[in-house]
C-alpha positions in Angstrom: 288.9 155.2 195.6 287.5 158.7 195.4 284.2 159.0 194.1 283.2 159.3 190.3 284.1 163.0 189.1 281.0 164.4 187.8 279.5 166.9 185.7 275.9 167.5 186.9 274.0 170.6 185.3 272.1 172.0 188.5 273.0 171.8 192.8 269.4 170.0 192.9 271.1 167.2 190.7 274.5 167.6 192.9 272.2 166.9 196.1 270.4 164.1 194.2 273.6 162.4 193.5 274.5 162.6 197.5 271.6 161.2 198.6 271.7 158.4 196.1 275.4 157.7 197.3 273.9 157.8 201.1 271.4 155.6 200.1 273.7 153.3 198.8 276.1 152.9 201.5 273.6 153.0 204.6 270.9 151.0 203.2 271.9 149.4 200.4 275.4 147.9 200.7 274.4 146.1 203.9 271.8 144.3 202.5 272.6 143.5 199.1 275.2 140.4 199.6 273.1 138.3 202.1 269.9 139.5 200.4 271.5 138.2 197.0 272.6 135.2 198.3 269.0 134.5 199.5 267.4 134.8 196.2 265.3 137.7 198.4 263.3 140.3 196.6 264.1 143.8 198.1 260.8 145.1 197.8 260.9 147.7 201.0 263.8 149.2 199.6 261.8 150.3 196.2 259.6 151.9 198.7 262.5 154.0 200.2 264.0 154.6 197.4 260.8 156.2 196.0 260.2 158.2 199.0 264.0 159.4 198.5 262.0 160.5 195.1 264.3 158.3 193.0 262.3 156.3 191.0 260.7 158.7 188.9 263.6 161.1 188.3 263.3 161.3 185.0 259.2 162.0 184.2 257.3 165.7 184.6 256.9 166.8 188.1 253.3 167.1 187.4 252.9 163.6 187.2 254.4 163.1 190.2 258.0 162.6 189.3 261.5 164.4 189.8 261.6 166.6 186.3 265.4 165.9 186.1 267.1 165.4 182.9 267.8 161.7 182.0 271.4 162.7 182.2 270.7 162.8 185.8 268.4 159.9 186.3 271.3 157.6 184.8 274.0 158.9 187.1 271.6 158.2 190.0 271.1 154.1 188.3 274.9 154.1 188.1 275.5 154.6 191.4 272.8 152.2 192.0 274.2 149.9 190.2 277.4 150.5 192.0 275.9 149.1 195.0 273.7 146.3 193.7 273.1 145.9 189.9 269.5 143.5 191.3 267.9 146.4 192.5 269.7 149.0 190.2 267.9 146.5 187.1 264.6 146.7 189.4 264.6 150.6 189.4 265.4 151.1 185.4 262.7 148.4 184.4 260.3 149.9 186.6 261.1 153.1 184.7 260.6 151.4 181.8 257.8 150.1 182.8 256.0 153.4 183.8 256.9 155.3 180.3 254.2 153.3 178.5 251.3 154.9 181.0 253.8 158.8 181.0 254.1 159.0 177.5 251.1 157.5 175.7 248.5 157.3 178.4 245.1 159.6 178.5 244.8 162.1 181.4 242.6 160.0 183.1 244.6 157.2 183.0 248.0 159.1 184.2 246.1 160.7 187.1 244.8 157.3 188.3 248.2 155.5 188.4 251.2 157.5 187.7 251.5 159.3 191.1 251.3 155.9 193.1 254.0 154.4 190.6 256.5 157.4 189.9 256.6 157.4 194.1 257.4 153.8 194.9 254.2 152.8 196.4 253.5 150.5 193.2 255.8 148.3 191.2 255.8 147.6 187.4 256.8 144.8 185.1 257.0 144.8 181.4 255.9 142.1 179.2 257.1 141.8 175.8 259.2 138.9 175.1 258.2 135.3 174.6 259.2 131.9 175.0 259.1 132.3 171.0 259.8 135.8 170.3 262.7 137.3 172.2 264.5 139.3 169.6 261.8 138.6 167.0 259.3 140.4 169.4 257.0 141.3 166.3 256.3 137.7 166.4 254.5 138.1 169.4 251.5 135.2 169.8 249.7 136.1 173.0 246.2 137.7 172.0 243.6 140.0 173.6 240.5 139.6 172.2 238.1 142.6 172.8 234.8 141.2 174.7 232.5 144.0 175.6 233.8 146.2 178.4 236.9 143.5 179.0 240.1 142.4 176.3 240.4 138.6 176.9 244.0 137.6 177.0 245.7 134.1 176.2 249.1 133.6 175.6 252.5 133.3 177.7 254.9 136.3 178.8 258.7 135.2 179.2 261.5 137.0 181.4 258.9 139.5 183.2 261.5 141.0 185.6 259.5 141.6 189.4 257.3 138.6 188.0 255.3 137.8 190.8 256.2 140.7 192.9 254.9 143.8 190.5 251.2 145.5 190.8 251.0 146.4 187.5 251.9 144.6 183.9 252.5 146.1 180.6 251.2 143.8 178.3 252.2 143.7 174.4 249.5 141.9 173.0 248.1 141.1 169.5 244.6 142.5 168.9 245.0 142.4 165.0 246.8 140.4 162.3 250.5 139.7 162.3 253.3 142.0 162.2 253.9 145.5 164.5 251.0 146.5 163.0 248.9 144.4 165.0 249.9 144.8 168.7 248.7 147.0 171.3 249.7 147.5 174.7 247.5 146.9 178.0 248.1 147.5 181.6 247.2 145.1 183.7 246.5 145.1 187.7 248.2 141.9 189.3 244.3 140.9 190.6 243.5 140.7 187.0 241.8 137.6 186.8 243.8 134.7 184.7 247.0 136.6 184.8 249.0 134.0 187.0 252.6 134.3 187.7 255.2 131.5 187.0 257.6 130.5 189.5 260.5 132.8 189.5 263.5 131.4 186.8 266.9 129.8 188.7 269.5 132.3 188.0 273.0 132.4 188.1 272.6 136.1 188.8 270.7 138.8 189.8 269.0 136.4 192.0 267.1 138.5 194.3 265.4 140.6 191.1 263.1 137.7 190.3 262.2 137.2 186.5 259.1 134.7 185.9 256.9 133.5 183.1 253.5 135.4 183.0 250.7 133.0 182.2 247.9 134.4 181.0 244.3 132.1 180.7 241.4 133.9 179.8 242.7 137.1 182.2 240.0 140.2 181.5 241.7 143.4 181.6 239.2 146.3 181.3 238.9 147.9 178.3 239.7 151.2 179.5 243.6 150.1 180.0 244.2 150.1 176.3 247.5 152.6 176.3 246.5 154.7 173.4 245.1 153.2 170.2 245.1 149.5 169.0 247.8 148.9 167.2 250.3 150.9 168.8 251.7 148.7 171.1 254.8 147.7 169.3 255.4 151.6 168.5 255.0 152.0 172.2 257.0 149.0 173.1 260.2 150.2 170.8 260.5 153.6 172.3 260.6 152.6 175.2 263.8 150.6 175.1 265.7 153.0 173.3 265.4 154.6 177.6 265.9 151.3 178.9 269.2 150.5 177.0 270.0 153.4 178.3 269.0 152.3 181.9 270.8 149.1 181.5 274.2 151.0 180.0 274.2 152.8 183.4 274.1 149.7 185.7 276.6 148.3 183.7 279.1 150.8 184.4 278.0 150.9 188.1 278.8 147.0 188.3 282.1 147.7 186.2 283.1 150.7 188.6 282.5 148.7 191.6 284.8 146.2 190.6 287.7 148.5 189.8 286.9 149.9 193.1 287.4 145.8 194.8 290.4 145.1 192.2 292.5 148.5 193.3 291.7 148.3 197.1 292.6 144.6 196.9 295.7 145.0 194.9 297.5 147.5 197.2 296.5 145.9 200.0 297.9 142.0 198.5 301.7 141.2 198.9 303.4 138.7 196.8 307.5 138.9 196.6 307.4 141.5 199.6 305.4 144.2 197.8 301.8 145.1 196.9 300.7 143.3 193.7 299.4 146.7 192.8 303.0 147.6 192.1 303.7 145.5 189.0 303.3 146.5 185.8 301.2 143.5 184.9 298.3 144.6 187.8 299.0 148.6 186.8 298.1 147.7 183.3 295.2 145.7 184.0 293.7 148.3 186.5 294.6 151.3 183.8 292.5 149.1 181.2 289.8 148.6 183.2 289.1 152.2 184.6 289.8 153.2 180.7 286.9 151.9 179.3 284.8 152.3 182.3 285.6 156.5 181.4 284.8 155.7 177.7 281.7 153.6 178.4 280.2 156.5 180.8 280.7 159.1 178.7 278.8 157.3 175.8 275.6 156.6 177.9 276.2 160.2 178.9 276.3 161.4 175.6 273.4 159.5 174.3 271.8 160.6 177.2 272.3 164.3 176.2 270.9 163.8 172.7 267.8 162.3 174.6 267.1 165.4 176.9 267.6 168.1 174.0 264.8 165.8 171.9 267.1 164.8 169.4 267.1 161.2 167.8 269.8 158.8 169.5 268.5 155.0 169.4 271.6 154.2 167.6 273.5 156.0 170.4 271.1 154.4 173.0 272.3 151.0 171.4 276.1 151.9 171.3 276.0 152.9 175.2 273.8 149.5 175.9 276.6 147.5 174.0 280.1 148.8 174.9 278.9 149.8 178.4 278.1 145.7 179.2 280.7 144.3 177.1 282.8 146.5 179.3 281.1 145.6 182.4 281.8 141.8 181.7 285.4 142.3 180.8 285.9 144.4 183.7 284.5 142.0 186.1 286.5 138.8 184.5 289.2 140.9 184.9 288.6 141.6 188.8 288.5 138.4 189.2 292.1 137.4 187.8 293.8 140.6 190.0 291.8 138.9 192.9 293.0 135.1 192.0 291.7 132.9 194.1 290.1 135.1 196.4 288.0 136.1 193.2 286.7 133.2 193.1 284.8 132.4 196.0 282.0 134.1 197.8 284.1 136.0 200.1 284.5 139.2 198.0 281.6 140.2 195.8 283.8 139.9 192.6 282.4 136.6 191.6 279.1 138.0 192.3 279.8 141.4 190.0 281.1 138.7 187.3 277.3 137.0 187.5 275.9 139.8 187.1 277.7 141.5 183.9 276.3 138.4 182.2 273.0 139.1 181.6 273.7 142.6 181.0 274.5 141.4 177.7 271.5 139.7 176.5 268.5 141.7 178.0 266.8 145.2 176.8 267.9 143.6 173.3 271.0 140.9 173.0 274.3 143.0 172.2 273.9 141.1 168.7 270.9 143.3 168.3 272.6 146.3 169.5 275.1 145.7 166.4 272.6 145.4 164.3 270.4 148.6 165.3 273.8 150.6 164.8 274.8 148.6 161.5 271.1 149.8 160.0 271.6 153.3 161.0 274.8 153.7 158.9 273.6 151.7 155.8 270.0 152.3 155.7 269.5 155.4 156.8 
């Protein structure tokens, strides 16, 4: 198929897009099947990819990043996404995991670590769910306790995508009462004393992006990587998913334009009654439906996206994008899978593998049940 038509608001962004596409096909495809199938973290291609400049696209120049607009930055994770949602996932949580120290850090504190993260040479994680508290994360039980110069931490971090593999943690912890009033957000070194890695959860997709518990026993984190004020951790921790649904929207439509991509090649290529498959109506009007709402789901994330970059509010939106684009994505890829038939079920094409991975896009960066009810609020309590 020809590639995505896009509409991309400078020729730096154009280039971007080029290089990401390069990227993609010379480094990325080649490795991402066999790499997958190995449960094997990619970690040297983080590093390329933020010598490319890519994974820091979206934060100030200053800092060390690319100053593009997130419209941008999402079309670059799409494409991504396009070639391997594991790593795609990997870039938009490190993202996500940077915003915490971009946004709400001190000077100081951006200085020190910013540069080293925006450009690849680090690798975040963030911490906010628990065994107990997935959607509930107000609920939140692991504690800091401040002990001169140190916070003391106990308590038990679920899901930590790069678990294991990061060099830095956001952690939400409680350092007052209950409620979001009482959390505040931490960054941790991976040498922090007591902060010990779980072995990585068995997946039945996205295995080479690891996701492990955090376990955290008496681990002393300095005092001086508080991210703003106590009690703002759960402020912090909010705003930066309404970026990460946003993140996760984009892979999603990268896995789901991949497998159109499989399912069209595969259908004009498959003969059954003497002709291409791709000739009856029954294929046509799958393949029509599924590059239909692949249009509709980009150009929500898009819009969103927009909204975003001219500093308007759009967490509903960013919820919208995040739930139609991976409902899509996983109707997309079951869908791949019946135009394949057999053949999309075994390991021989990567439409079982795109089918694995739509899953999850569903529950994390907020279950899509959450997403409805973000958007249900908005209307009725606004």
């Amino acid at each position: 198929m020809r590639p995505v038509v896009r509409s991309l608001p400078t020729p730096e962004a154009e280039a971007l897009l080029e290089l990401t596409r390069d990227l993609v096909e010379h480094e990325v495809l080649p490795r991402a099947g066999e790499m997958e199938s190995r449960s094997e973290f990619p970690r040297e291609l983080f590093r390329t990819l933020g010598k490319a400049g890519l994974l820091g696209l979206a934060y100030p120049e200053q800092d060390g990043g690319g100053g593009q607009p997130y419209e941008v930055y999402l079309q670059v994770l799409e494409e991504l996404g396009r070639g391997w949602a594991g790593l795609a996932v990997g870039v938009s949580v490190h993202t996500l995991s940077c915003f915490p120290l971009a946004q709400w850090g001190s000077d100081e504190q951006r200085e020190r670590w910013l540069p080293d993260l925006l450009g690849g040479e680090l690798l975040g994680a963030y911490c906010l769910s628990e065994a107990a508290s997935g959607s509930d994360a107000a609920a939140l039980t692991t504690r800091a306790v401040r002990d001169g110069d140190d916070y003391v931490v106990d308590g038990a971090k679920a899901w930590v995508t790069h678990g294991g593999h990061a060099d830095f943690y956001n952690l939400m912890v409680r350092t007052g009462g209950p409620g979001p009033a009482g959390i505040s957000c931490l960054f941790a070194d991976k040498h922090t004393p007591g902060l010990l890695p779980q072995p990585p959860e068995k997946k039945m997709g996205m295995r080479s992006s690891p996701t492990a518990t955090i376990l955290l026993e008496g681990a002393r984190v300095p005092a001086d990587r508080l991210i703003a004020a106590e009690g703002e951790g759960f402020r912090i921790a909010m705003s930066a998913l309404d970026g990460g649904r946003l993140g996760i929207a984009a892979v999603a439509v990268g896995v789901a334009q991949a497998a159109l991509e499989l399912s069209v090649s595969y259908a004009k290529e498959r003969k059954q009654f003497g002709k291409a498959i791709a000739s009856f109506q029954g294929v046509e009007f799958m393949l029509a439906d599924m590059a239909t709402q692949i249009e509709a789901a980009r150009a929500l994330y898009l819009t969103a996206a927009r909204l975003k970059d001219a500093g308007r509010p759009y967490g509903p939106q960013a919820s919208m994008a995040k739930l139609f684009a991976t409902d899509t994505a996983m109707k997309v890829t079951t869908d791949a899978i019946q135009v394949l038939g057999g053949a999309g079920f075994v390991e021989d094409f990567a439409a079982e593998r795109y089918f694995r991975e739509a899953k999850v896009m569903q529950i994390f960066e907020g279950t899509n049940q959450v997403q409805r009810l973000v958007v249900g609020r908005s209307l009725t309590r606004g």
